[in-house]
PDB file with one MODEL, atoms N, CA, C and O in Angstrom:
MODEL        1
ATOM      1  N   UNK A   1     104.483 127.555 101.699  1.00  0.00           N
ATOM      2  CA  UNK A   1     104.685 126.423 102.583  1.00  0.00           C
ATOM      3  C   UNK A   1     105.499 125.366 101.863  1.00  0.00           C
ATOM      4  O   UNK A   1     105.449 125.367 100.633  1.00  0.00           O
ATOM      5  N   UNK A   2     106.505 124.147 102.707  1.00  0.00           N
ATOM      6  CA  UNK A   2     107.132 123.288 102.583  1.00  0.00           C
ATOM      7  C   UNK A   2     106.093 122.152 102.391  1.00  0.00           C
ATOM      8  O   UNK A   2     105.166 121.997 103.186  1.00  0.00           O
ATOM      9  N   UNK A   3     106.301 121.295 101.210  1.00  0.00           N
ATOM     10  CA  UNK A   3     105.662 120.130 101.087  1.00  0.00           C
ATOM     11  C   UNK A   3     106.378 119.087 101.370  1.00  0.00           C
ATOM     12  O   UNK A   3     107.472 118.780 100.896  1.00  0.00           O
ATOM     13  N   UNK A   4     105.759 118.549 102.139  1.00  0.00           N
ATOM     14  CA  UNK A   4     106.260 117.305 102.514  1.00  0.00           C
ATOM     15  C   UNK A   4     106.218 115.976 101.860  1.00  0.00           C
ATOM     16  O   UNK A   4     105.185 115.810 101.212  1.00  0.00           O
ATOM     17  N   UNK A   5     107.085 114.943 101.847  1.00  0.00           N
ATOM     18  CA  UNK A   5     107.025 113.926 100.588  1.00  0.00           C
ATOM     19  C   UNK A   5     106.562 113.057 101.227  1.00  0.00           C
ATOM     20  O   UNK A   5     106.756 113.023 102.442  1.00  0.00           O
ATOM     21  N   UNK A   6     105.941 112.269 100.689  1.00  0.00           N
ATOM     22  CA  UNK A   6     104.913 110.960 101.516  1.00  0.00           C
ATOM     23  C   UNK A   6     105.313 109.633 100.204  1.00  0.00           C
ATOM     24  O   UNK A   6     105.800 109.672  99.074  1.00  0.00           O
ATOM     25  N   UNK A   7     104.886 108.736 100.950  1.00  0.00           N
ATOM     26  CA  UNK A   7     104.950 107.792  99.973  1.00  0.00           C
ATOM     27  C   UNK A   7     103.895 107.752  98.777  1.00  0.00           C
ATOM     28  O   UNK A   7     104.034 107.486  97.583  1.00  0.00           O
ATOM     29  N   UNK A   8     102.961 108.059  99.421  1.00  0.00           N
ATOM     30  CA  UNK A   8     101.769 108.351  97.666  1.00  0.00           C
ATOM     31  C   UNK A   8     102.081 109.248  97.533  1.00  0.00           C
ATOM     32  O   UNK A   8     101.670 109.327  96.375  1.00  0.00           O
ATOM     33  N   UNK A   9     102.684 110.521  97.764  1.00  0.00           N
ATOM     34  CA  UNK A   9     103.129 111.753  96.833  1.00  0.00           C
ATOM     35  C   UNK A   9     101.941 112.982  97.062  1.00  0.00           C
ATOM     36  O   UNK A   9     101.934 114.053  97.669  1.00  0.00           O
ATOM     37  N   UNK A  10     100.848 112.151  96.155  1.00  0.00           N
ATOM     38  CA  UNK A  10      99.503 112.636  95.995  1.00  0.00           C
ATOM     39  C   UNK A  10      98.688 113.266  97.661  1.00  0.00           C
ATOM     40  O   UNK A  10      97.973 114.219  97.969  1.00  0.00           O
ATOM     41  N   UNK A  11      98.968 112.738  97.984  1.00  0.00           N
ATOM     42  CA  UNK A  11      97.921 112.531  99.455  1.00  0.00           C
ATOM     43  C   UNK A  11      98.514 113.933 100.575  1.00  0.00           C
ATOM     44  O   UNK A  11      97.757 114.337 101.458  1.00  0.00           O
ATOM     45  N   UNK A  12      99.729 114.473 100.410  1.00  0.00           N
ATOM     46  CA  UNK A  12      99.979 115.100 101.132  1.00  0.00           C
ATOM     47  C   UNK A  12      99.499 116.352 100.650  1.00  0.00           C
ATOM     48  O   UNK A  12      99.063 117.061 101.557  1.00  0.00           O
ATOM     49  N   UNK A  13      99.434 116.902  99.388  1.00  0.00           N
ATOM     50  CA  UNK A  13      98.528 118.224  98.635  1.00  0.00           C
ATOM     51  C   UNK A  13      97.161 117.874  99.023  1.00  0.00           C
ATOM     52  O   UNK A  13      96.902 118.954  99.555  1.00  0.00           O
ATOM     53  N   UNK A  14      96.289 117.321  99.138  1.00  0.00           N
ATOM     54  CA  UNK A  14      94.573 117.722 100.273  1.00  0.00           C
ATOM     55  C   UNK A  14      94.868 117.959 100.907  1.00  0.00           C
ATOM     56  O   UNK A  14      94.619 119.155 101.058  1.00  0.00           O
ATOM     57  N   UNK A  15      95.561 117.455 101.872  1.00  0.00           N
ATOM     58  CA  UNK A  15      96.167 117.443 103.370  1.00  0.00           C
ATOM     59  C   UNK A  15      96.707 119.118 103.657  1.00  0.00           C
ATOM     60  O   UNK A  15      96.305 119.826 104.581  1.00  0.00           O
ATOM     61  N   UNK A  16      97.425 119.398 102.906  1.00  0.00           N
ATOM     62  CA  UNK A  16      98.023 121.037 103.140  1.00  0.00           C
ATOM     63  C   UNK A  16      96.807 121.689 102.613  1.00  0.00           C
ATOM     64  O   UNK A  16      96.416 122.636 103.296  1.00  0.00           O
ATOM     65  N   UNK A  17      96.045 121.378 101.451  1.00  0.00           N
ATOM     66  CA  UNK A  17      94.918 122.466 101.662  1.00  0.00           C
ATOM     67  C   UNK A  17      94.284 122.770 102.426  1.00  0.00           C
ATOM     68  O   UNK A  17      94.211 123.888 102.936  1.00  0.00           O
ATOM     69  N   UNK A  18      93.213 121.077 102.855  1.00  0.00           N
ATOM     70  CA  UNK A  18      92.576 121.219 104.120  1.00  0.00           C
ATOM     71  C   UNK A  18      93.166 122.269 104.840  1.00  0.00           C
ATOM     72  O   UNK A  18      92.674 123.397 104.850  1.00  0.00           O
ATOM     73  N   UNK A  19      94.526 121.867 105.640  1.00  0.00           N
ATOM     74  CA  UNK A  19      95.083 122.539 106.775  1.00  0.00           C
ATOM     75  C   UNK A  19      95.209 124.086 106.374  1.00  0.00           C
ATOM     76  O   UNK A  19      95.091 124.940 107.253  1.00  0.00           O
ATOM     77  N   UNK A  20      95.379 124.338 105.429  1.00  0.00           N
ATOM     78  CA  UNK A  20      95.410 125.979 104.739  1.00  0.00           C
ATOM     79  C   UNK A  20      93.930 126.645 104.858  1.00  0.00           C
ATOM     80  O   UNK A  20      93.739 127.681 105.496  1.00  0.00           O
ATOM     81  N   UNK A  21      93.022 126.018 104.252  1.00  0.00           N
ATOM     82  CA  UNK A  21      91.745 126.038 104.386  1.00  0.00           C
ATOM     83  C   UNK A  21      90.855 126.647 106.035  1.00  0.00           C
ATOM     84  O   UNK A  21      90.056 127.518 106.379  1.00  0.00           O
ATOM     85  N   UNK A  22      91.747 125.366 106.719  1.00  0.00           N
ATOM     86  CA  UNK A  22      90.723 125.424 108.417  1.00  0.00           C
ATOM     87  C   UNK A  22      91.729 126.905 109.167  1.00  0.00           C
ATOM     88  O   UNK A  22      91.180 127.853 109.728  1.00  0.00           O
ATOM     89  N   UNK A  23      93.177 126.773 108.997  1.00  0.00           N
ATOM     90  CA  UNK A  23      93.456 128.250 109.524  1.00  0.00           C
ATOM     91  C   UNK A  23      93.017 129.532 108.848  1.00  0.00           C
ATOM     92  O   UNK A  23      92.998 130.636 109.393  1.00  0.00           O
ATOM     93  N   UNK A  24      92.629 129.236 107.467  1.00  0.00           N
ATOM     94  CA  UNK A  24      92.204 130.818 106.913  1.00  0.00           C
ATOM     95  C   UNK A  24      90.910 130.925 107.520  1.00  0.00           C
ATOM     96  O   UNK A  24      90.506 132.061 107.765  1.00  0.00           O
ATOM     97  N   UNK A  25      90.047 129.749 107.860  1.00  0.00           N
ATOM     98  CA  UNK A  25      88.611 129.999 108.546  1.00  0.00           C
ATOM     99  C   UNK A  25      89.194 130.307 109.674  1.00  0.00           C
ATOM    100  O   UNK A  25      89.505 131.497 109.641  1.00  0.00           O
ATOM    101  N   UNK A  26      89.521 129.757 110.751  1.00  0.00           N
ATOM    102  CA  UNK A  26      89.822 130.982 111.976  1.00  0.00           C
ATOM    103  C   UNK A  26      90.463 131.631 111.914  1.00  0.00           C
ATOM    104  O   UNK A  26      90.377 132.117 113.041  1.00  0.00           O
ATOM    105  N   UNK A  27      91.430 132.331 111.276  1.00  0.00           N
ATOM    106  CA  UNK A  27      91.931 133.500 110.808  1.00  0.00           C
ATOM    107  C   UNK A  27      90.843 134.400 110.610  1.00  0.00           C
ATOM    108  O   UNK A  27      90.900 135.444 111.259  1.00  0.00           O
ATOM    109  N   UNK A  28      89.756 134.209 109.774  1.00  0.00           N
ATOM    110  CA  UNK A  28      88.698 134.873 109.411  1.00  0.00           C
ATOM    111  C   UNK A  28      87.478 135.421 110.559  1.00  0.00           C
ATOM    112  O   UNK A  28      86.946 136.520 110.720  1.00  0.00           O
ATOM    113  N   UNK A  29      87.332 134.155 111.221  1.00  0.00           N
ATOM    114  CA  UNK A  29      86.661 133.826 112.540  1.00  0.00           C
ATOM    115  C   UNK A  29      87.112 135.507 113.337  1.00  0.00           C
ATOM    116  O   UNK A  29      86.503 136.574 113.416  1.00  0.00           O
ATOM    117  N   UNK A  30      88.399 135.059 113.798  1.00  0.00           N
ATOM    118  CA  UNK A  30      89.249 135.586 114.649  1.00  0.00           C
ATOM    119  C   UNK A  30      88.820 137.308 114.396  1.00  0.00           C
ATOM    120  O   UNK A  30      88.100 138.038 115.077  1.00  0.00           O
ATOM    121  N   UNK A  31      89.557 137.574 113.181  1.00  0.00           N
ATOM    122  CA  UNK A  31      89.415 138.836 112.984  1.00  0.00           C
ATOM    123  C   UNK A  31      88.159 139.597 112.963  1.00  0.00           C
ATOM    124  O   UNK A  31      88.168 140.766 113.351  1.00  0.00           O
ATOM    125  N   UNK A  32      86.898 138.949 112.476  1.00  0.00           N
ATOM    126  CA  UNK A  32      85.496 138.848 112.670  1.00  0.00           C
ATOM    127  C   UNK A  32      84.808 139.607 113.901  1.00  0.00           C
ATOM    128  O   UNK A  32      83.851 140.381 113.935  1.00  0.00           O
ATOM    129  N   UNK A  33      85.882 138.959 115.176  1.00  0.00           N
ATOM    130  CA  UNK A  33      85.331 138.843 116.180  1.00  0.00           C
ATOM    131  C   UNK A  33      86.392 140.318 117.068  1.00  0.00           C
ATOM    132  O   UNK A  33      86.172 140.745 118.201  1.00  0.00           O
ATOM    133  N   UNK A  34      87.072 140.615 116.477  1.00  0.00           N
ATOM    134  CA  UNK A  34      88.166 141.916 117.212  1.00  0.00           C
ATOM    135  C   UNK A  34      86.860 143.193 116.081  1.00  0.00           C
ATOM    136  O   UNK A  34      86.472 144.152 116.747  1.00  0.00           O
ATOM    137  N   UNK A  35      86.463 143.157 115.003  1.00  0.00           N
ATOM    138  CA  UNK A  35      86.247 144.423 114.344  1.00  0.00           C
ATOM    139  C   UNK A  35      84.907 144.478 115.550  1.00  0.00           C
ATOM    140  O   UNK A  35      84.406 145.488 116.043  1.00  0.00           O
ATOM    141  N   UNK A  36      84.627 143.337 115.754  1.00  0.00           N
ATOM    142  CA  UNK A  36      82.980 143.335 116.646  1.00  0.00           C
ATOM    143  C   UNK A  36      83.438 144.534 118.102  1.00  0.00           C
ATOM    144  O   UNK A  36      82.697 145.418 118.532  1.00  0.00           O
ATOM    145  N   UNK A  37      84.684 144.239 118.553  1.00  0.00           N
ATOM    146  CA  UNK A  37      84.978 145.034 119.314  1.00  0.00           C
ATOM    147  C   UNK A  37      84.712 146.176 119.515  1.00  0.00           C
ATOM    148  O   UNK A  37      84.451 146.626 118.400  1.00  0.00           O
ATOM    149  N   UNK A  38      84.553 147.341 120.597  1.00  0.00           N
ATOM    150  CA  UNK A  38      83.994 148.823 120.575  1.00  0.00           C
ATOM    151  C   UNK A  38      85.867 149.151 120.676  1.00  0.00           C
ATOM    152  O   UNK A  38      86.921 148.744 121.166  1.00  0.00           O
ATOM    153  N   UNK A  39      85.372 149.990 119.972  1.00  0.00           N
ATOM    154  CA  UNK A  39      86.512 151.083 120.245  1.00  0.00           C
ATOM    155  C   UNK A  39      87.133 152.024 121.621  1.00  0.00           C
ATOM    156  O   UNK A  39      86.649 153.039 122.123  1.00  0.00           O
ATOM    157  N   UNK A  40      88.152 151.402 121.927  1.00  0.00           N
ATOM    158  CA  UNK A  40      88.574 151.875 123.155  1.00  0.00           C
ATOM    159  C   UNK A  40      88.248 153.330 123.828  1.00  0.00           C
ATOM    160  O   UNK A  40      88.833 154.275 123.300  1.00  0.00           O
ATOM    161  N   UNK A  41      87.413 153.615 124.894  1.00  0.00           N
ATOM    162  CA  UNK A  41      87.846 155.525 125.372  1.00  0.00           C
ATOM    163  C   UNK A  41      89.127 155.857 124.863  1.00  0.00           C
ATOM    164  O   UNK A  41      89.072 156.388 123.754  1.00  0.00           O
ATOM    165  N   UNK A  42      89.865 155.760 125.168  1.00  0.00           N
ATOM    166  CA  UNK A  42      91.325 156.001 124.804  1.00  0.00           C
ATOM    167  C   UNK A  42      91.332 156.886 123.719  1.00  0.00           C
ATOM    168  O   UNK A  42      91.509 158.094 123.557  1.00  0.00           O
ATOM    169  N   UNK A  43      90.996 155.560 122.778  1.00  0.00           N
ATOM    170  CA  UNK A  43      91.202 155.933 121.379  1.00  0.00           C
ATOM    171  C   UNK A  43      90.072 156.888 120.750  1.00  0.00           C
ATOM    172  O   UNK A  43      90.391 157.634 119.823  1.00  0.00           O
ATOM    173  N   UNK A  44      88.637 156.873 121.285  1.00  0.00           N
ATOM    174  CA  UNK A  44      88.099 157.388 121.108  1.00  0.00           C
ATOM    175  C   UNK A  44      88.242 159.418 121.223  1.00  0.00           C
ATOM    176  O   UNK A  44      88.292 160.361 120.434  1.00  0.00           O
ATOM    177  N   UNK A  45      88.256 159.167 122.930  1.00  0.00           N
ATOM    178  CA  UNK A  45      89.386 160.899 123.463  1.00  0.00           C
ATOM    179  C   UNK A  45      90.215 161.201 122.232  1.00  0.00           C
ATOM    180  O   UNK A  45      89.781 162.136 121.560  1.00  0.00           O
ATOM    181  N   UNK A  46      91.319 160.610 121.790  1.00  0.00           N
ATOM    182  CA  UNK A  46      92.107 160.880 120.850  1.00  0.00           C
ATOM    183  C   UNK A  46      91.643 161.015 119.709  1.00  0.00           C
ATOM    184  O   UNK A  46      92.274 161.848 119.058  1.00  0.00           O
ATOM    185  N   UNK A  47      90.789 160.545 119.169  1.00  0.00           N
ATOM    186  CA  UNK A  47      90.223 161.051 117.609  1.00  0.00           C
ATOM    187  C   UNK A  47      89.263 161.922 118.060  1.00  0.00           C
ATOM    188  O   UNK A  47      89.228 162.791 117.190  1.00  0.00           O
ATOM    189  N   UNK A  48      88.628 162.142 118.734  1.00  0.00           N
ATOM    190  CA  UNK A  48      87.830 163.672 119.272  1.00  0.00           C
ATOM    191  C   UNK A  48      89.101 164.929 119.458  1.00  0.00           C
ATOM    192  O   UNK A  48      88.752 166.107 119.537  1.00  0.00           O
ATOM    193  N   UNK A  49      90.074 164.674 119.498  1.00  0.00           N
ATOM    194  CA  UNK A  49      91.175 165.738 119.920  1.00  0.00           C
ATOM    195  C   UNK A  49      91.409 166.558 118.623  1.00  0.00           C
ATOM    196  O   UNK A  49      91.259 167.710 118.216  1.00  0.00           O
ATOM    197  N   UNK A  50      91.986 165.001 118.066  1.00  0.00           N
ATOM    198  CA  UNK A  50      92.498 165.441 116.616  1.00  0.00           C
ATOM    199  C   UNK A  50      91.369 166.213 115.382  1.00  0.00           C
ATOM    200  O   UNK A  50      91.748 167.086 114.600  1.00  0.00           O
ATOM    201  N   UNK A  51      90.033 165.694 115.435  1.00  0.00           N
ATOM    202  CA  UNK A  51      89.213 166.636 114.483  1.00  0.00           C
ATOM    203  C   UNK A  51      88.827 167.937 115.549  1.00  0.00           C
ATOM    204  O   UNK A  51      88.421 168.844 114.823  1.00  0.00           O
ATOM    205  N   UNK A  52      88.801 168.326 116.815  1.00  0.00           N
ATOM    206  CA  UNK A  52      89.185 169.129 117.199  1.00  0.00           C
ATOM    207  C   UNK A  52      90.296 170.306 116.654  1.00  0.00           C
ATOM    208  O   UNK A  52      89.985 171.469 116.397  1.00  0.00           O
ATOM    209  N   UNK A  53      91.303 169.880 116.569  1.00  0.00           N
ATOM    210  CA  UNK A  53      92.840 170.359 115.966  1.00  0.00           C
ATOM    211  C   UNK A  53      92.662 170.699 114.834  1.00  0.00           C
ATOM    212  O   UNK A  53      92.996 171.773 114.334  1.00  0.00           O
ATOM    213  N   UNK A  54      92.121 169.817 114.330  1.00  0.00           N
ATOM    214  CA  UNK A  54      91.423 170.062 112.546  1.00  0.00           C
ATOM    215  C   UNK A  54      90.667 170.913 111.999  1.00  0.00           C
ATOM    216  O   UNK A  54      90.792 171.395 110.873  1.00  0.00           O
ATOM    217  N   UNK A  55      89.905 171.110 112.737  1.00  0.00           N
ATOM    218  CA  UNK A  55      88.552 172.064 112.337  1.00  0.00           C
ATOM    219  C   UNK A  55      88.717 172.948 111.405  1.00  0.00           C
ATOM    220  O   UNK A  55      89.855 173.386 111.572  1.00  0.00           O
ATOM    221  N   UNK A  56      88.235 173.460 110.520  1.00  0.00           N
ATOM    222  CA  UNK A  56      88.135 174.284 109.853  1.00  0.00           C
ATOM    223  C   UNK A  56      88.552 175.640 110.656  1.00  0.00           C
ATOM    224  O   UNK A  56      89.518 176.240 110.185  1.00  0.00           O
ATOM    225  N   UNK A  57      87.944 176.180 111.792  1.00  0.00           N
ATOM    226  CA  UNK A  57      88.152 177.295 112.907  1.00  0.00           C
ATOM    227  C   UNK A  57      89.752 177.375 112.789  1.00  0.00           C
ATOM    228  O   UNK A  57      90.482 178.299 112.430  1.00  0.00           O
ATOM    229  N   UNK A  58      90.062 175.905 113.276  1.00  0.00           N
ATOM    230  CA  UNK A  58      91.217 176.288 113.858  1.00  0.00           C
ATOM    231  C   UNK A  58      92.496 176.498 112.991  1.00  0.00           C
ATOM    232  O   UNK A  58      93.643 176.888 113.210  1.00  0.00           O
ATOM    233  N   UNK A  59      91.779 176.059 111.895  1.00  0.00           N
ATOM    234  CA  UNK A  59      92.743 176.004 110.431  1.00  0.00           C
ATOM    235  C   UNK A  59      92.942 177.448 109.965  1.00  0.00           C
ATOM    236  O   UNK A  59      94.002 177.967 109.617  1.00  0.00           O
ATOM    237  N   UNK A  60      91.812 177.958 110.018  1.00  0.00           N
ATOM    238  CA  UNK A  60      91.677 179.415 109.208  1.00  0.00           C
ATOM    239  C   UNK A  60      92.466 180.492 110.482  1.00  0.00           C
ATOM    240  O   UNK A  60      93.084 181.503 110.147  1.00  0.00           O
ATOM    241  N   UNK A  61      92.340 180.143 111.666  1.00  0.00           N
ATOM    242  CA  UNK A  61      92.937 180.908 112.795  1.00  0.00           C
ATOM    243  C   UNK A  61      94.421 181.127 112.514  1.00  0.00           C
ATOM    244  O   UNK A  61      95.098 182.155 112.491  1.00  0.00           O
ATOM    245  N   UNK A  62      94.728 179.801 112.301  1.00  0.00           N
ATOM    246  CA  UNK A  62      96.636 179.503 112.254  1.00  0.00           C
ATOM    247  C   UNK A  62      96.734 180.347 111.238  1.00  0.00           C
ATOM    248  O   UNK A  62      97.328 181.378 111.554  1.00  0.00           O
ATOM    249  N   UNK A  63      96.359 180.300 110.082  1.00  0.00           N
ATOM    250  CA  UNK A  63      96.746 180.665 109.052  1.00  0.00           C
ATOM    251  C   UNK A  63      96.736 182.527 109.075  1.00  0.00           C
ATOM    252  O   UNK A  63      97.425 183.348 108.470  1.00  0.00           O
ATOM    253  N   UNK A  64      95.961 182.626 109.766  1.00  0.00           N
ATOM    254  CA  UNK A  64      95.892 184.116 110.023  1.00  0.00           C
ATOM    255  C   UNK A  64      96.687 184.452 110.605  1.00  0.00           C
ATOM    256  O   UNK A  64      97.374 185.452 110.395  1.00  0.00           O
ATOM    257  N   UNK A  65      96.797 183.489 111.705  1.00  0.00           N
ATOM    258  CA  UNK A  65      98.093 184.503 112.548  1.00  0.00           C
ATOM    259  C   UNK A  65      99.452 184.110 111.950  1.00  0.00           C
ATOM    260  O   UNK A  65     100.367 184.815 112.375  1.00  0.00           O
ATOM    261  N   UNK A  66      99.781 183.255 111.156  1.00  0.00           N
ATOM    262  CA  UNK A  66     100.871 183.010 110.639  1.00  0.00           C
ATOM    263  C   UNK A  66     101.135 183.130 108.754  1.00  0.00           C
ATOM    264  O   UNK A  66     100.530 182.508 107.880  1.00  0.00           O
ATOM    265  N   UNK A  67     101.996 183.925 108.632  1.00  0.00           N
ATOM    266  CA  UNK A  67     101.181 183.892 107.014  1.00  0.00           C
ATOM    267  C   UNK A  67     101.947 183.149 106.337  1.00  0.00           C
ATOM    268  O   UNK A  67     103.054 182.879 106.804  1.00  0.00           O
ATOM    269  N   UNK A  68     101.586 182.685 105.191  1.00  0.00           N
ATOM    270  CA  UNK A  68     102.280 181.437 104.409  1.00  0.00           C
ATOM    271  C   UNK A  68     103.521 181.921 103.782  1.00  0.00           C
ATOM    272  O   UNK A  68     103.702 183.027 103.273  1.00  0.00           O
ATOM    273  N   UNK A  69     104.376 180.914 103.893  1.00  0.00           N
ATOM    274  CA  UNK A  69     105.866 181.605 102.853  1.00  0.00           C
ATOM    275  C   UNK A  69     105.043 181.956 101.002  1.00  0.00           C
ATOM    276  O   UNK A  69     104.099 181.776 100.232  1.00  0.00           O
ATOM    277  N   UNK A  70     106.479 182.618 101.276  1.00  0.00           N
ATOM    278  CA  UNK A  70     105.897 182.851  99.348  1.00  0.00           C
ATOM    279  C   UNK A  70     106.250 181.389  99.049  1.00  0.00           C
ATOM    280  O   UNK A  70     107.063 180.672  99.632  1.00  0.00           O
ATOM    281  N   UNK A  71     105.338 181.072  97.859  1.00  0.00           N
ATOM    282  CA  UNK A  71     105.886 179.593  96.903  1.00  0.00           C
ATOM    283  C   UNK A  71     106.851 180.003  95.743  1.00  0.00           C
ATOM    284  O   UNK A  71     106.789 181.146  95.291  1.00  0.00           O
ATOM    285  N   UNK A  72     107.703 179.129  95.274  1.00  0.00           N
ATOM    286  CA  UNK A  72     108.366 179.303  94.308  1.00  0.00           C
ATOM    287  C   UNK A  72     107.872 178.771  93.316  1.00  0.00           C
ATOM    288  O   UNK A  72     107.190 177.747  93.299  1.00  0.00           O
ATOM    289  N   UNK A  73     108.194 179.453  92.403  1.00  0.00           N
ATOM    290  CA  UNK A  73     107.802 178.981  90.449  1.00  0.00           C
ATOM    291  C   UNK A  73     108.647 177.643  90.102  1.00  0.00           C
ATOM    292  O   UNK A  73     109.594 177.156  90.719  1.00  0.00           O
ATOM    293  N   UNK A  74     108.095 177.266  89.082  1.00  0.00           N
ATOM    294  CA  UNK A  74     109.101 176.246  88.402  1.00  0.00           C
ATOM    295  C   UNK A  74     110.450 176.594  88.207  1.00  0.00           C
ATOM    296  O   UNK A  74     111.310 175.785  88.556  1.00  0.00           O
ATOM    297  N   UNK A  75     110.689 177.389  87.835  1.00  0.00           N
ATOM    298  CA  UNK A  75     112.173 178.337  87.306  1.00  0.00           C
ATOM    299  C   UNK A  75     112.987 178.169  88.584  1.00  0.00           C
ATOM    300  O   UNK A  75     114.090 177.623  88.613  1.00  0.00           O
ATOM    301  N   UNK A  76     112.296 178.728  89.734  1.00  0.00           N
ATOM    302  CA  UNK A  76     113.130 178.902  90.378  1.00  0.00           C
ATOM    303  C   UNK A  76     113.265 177.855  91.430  1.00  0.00           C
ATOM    304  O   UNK A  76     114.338 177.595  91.976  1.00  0.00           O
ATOM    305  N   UNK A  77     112.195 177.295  91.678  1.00  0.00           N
ATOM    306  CA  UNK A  77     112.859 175.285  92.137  1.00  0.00           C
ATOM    307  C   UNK A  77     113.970 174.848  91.524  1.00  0.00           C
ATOM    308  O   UNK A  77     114.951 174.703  92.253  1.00  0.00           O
ATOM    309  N   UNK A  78     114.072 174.627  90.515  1.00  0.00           N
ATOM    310  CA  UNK A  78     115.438 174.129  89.676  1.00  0.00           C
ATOM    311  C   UNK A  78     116.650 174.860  90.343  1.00  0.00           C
ATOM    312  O   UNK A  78     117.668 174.368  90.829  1.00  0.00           O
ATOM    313  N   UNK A  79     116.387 175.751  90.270  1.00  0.00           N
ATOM    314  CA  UNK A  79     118.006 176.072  90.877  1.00  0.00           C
ATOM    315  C   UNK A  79     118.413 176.226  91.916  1.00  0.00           C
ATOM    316  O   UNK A  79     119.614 176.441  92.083  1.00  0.00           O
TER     317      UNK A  79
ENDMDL
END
């Protein structure tokens, strides 16, 4: 932040703390009060999808029906 010059000099540094001070408390407030929030259906459907997708089942399935490339060695990355 820009400090502003006052005639006592002094008096305007409380002044920006205070004011730094009372927005980090509702800043704090604020955010406090969104985590209190439930988590949307929406979003909920969607992370049920995805550990769905995830599963162990469905991991070991893919992999079966698709088989992994060969990996390359050190040696032969380099070139």
């Amino acid at each position: 932040m820009t400090k502003k010059k006052s005639d006592s000099g002094a008096a305007a540094m409380p002044m920006e703390r205070e004011m730094q001070a009372m927005i980090g408390h509702r800043l704090r407030a604020r955010y406090a009060e969104i985590l209190a929030e439930p988590i949307p259906d929406k979003f909920l459907s969607l992370l049920e999808q995805l550990d769905t997708a995830e599963s162990p089942d469905t991991n070991s399935r893919r992999k079966a029906s698709k088989p992994d490339a060969p990996t390359l060695g050190r040696e032969e990355q380099r070139r």
